[in-house]
N, C-alpha and C positions, 0 to 999 in steps of 0.2 A: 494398378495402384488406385488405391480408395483418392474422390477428389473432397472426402468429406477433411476439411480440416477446425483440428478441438482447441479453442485457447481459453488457459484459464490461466488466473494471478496466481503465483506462488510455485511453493516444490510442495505443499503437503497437499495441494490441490489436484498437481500433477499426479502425484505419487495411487491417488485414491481413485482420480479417471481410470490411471493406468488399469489397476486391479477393478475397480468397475466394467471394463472391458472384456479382459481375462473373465470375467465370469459369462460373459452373452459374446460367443465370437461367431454368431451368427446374425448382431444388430444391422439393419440395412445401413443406417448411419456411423459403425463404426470405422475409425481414420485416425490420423494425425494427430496427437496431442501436443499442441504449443506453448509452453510457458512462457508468459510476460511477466520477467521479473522487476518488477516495479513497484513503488507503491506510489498514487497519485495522492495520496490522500496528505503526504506533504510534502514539502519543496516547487520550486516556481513549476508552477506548469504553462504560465502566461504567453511561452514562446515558443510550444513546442508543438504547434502544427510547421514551425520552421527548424526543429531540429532541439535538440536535449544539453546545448553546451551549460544555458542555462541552470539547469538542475545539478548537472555537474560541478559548478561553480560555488552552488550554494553548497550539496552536500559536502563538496570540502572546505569551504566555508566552516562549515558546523564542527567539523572533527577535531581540525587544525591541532595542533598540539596531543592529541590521543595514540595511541597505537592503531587505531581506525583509518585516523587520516593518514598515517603512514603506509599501512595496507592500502589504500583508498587508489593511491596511485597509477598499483599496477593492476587490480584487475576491475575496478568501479569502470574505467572510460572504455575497456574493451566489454563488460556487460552490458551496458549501456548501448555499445554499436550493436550488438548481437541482438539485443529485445528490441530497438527500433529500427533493427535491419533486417538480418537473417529471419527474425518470428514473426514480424509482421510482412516480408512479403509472396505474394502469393499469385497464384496462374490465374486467367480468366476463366477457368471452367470451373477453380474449388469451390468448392462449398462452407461458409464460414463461419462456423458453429461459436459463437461469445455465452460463456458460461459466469452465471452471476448471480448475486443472493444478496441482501439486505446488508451489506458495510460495505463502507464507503468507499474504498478502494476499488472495489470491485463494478460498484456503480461508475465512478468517473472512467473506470479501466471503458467502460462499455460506451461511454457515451465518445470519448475520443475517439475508440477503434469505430463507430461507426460513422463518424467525421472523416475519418481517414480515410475507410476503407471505400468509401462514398466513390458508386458503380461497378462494387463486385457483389454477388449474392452471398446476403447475409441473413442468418438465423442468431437466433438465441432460446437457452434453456434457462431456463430461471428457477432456482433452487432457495425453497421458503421452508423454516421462516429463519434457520441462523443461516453462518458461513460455512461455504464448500469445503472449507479444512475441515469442518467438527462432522460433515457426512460419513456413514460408512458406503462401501461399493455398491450396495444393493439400495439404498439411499439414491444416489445416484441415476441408476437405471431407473428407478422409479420415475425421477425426474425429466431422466430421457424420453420418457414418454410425453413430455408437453412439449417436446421441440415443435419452434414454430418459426417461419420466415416472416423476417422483421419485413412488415408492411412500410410501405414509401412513406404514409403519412408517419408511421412510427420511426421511422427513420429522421423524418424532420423533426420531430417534440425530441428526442436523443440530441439530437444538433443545432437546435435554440439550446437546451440544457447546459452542453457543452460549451456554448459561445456563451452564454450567460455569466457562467464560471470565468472566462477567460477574463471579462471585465474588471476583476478582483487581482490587485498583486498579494493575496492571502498566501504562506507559504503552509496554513494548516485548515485545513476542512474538516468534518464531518458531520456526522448520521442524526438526525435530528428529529423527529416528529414526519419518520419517511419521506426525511428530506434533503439535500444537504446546503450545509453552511459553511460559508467561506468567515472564518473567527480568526483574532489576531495570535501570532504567536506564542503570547503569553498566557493561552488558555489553560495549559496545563501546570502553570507555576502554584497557585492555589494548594491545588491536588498535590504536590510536591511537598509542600510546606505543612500541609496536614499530615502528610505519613512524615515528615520528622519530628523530633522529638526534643528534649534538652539537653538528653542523652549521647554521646556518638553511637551511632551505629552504621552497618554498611550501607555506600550508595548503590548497592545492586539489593539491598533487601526494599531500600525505601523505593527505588524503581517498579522495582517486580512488586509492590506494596498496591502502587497506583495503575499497574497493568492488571493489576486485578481485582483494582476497584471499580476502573470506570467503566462506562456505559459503550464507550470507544475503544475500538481496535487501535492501539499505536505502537511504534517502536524504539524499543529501548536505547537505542541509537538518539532518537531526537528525544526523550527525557533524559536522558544523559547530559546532551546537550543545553537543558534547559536547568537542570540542577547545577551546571557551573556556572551557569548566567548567574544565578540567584546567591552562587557563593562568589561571583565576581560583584553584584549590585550588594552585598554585605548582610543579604536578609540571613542566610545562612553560613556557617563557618565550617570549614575540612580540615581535617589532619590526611597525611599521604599523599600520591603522588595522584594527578587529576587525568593520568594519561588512559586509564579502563576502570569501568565503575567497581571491580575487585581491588584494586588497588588506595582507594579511599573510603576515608569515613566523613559526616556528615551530621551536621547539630543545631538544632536553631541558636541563632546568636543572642547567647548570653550578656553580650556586651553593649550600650546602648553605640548605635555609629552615629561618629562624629559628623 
């Protein structure tokens, strides 16, 4: 059995290793592909070289009242044991390939596992200049070619990086002037309020309006969340039920609040 093991964020990351693979099944380094499904890029992460209850707490926090949150239940806290159980742990002899590309997710994913993983060997492949979801499989291989073993001092700039972040109760980051920033919750309300209108229309067009405006990787889960604040704070008004963004419409407020 191969001791090379692959981890990367996401399913469409997986999906693309996978078939990356299938095409060279003579790579010295090919192994294990491990999905960490996660996103670092929001919810608390301030406590989670001591465990994930945190982030659990918050994402149902955020849902509460949705069909989300009610799903959230049963399979959020068993994913959650599984990506920081089962996928991250690993024998003294693997080899521990972290795959990572310019959003921010992807960065924080890298700089924790190599906090954590701190005294197993580790590499990483770094895939420029978008995300490892938008590569094709040969994309990839190509990439595979600059694997390279994180050096001990790169191993510490990764884990200042890390710990720098942790200093911040920020529950949203991101990608900045190849950097990242720890910004207050409210960064995407703005953005929200621009794509509504005076008109109703749906909360899943005005979502997906600012998923594919900004400059940031986010998820529709936390603008969701962030468009009911804004219809809870009165900036904006709904018609429907506020439990999944198909189920509501959304309108800037006509009416001056009292």
């Amino acid at each position: 059995m191969s001791r090379w093991k692959h981890v990367v964020v996401g399913d469409v990351a997986e999906g693309i290793l996978h078939a990356a693979f299938q095409l060279d099944q003579q790579n010295a380094t090919l192994g294990e592909v491990r999905n960490f499904r996660d996103d670092l890029s929001i919810g608390r992460i301030d406590s989670l070289m001591e465990g994930y209850d945190d982030r659990f707490a918050w994402f149902s926090r955020i849902t509460a009242g949705t069909e989300f949150g009610e799903e959230i239940k049963d399979w959020l806290s068993p994913s959650l044991e599984e990506a920081y159980g089962k996928i991250l742990t690993f024998d003294p002899q693997d080899h521990i390939v972290i795959w990572h590309s310019g959003i921010v997710s992807e960065q924080i994913t890298l700089w924790y596992l190599v906090s954590r993983l701190a005294g197993h060997e580790l590499w990483e492949v770094e895939v420029l200049p978008g995300a490892i979801g938008a590569c094709t499989p040969q994309e990839l291989l190509e990439a595979l070619k600059t694997i390279r073993r994180i050096a001990n001092e790169r191993q510490e700039q990764y884990r200042k990086s890390w710990a720098a972040l942790l200093l911040s109760q920020s529950v949203v980051r991101i990608w900045e002037n190849k950097r990242i920033r720890s910004v207050e919750e409210t960064y995407y309300d703005q953005q929200l309020m621009d794509a509504s209108s005076s008109v109703y229309q749906s909360a899943a067009r005005v979502v997906g309006r600012v998923m594919g405006t900004t400059n940031q990787i986010v998820s529709d889960t936390f603008l969701d969340y962030r468009l009911r604040r804004l219809i809870q704070k009165g900036r904006l008004e709904a018609k429907g039920e506020l439990t999944a963004l198909r189920f509501y419409e959304v309108r800037k407020r006509v009416r001056p609040v009292l």
